[in-house]
C-alpha positions, 0 to 999 in steps of 0.5 A, a space after each residue: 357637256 350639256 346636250 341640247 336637241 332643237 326640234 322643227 319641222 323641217 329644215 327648208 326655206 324659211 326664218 325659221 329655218 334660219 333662225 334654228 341654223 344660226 343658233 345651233 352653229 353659235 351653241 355647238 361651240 359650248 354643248 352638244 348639239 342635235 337638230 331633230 327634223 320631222 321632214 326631209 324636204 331636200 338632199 341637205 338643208 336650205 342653210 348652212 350648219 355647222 357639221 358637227 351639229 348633229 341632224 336627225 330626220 324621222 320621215 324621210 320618205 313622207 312629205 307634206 303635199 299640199 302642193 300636190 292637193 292644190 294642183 290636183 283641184 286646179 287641173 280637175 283630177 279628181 280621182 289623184 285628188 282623193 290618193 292625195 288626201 289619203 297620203 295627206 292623212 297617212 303624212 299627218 299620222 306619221 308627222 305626230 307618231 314619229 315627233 311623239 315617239 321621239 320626244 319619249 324617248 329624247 334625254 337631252 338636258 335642254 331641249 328647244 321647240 320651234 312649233 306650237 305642236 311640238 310645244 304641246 307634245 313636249 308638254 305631254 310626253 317630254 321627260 321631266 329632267 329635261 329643260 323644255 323651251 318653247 322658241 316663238 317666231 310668229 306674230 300673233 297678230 291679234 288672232 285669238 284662235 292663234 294666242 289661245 293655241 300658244 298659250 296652251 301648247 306651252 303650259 308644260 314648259 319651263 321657258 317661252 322664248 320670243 324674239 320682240 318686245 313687243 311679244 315679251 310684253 304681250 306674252 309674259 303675263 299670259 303664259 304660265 312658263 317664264 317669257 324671255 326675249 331673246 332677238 334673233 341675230 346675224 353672224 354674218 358681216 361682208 367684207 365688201 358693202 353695197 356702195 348704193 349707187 344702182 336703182 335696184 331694190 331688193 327683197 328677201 323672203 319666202 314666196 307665201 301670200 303672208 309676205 306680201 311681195 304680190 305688192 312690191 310688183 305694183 309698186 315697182 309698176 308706180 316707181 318705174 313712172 319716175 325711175 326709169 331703170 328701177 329693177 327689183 330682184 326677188 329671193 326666195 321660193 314657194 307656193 305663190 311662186 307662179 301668181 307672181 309669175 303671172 302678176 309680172 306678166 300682166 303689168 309687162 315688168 319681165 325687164 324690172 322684176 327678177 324671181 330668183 328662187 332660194 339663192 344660198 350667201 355667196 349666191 346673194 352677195 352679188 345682188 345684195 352689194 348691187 342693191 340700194 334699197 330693201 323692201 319688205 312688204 310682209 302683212 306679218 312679220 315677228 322679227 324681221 331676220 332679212 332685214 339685219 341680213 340687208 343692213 349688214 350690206 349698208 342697205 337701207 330698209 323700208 317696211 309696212 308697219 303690218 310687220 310688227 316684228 320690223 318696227 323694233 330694227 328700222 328707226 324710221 327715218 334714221 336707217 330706213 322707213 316704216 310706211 303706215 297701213 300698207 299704202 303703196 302709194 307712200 312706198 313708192 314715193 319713199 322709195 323715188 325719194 330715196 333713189 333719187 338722194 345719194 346723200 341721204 341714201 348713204 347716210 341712211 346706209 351708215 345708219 344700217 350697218 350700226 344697228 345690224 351689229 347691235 344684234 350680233 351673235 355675241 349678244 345673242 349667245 350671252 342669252 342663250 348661255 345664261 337661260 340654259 344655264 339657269 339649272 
């Protein structure tokens, strides 16, 4: 049995995150396989994995804190902000130290990267045998400095794994390893639906400014003029936890918007089938994996066309609506419009769940095996 080892950098809130559990819950059915994390954010990962997928954590006791460095420059303390920059050296020493003496010593028949580091790193210090894969999630989006730093972290690579088109196409004649496309997938149908009936909209994502939910309050501030009971409920967690909280105070929407933090299924599902709208209103997105996780409940979904990876899910005007140039204006119009038609919201919703199953597991599986098996 083949042995495959995928590394990351932790395994917290986060499409990556989440990408790397679904695919080595669908893999260990045929190989061996290892999760090798640089962190250990929390007691167990922020997703499910199957338990016979081995975990390994190289710092347990050493965490980024940026948080830390943050907070230490807003309040003033400048003394704990020069303790904190001292960890932040000793945390990055460790973080390349112990991925480096890793990967020397990994004998893994393939092993998979999630991080324009540790795709360098491989490259360098990965043994030859091995099948060495870089697993690309980020959009570039045009950023030179960013394509640059891909391009040369996977020279040494056998693959370059990405999960759009749009990044196959972008990529493939840039790159010195072959590119595959490879769409992220869901392995996960409710037996239950949103029945689309409520005024509630909903948004999944880590809380970062990237993901642009900072928007969705003005635009549920628009919406609230002509739906009176709209609310939108908020899952996730991260850094722009407390401007959002601020941002809600401000506009007076404590009523409409709910921040719920990182919330695991079975914690969703409930909001998930009271829901009748998805909004993403990321300024970046390569793929969209929250978006087929929504259209599994029969949710229609609405995206700003900034989420690159979000126009090859959402056909606009069949299963949801992709609004040009970040205007909140037309969000809050589609969305009015959408709230206000049960005939075209379920519609739409049919729509939904027919595209999420064309990005099942299966399909997805197929890929993987035929790369992996390549040699």
């Amino acid at each position: 049995m083949k042995k495959i080892t995928i590394l990351c950098l932790h395994l917290g809130y986060g499409g990556i995150e989440n990408a790397i559990s679904m695919l080595s819950n669908i893999l260990v059915k045929d190989y061996e396989v290892e999760i090798v994390s640089t962190y250990k954010l929390y007691d167990k990962p922020a997703f499910e994995i199957n338990k016979n997928v081995k975990i390994k954590y190289l710092l347990t006791n050493l965490k980024p804190n940026r948080k830390e460095i943050k907070d230490c420059i807003k309040n003033h303390k400048y003394i704990s902000l020069i303790k904190e920059l001292f960890k932040s050296v000793k945390v990055l020493y460790y973080k390349k130290k112990a991925m480096v003496d890793y990967i020397k010593t990994c004998d893994s028949d393939i092993i998979i990267t999630t991080r324009d580091i540790h795709n360098l790193w491989l490259s360098k210090y990965g043994n030859k045998d091995s099948v060495k894969i870089g697993w690309e999630h980020n959009h570039h989006n045009n950023n030179k400095k960013y394509i640059n730093t891909i391009v040369k972290s996977v020279k040494g690579l056998d693959y370059f794994v990405v999960v759009s088109n749009e990044l196959f196409e972008f990529y493939k004649d840039k790159v010195k390893p072959k590119t595959v496309c490879i769409p992220n997938f869901i392995n996960y149908f409710p037996k239950s639906k949103s029945k689309l009936n409520t005024h509630n909209i909903v948004n999944i994502g880590r809380l970062s400014k990237e993901k642009g939910q900072i928007d969705l309050i003005d635009i549920v501030k628009f919406v609230k003029k002509d739906i009176k009971d709209i609310h939108l409920d908020i899952i996730g967690e991260g850094f722009e936890r407390d401007a959002l909280e601020e941002k809600i105070k401000k506009e007076h929407l404590s009523k409409y918007v709910t921040l719920h933090g990182f919330l695991n299924k079975d914690e969703m599902d409930p909001i998930l089938k009271d829901s009748s709208l998805f909004i993403l209103p990321s300024f970046t997105e390569s793929f969209g994996l929250v978006i087929l996780e929504a259209m599994a409940y029969k949710i229609p979904c609405l995206s700003f066309s900034s989420a690159r990876g979000a126009l090859e899910i959402i056909e606009n005007g069949t299963d949801g609506y992709i609004i040009e140039g970040r205007d909140k204006k037309l969000m809050k119009d589609k969305i009015v419009e959408l709230l206000n038609n049960q005939k075209k919201l379920k519609v739409m919703g049919n729509n939904a769940l027919l595209k999420a199953k064309e990005f099942n597991s299966d399909k997805a599986l197929e890929k993987w095996v035929n790369l992996i098996e390549k040699r």
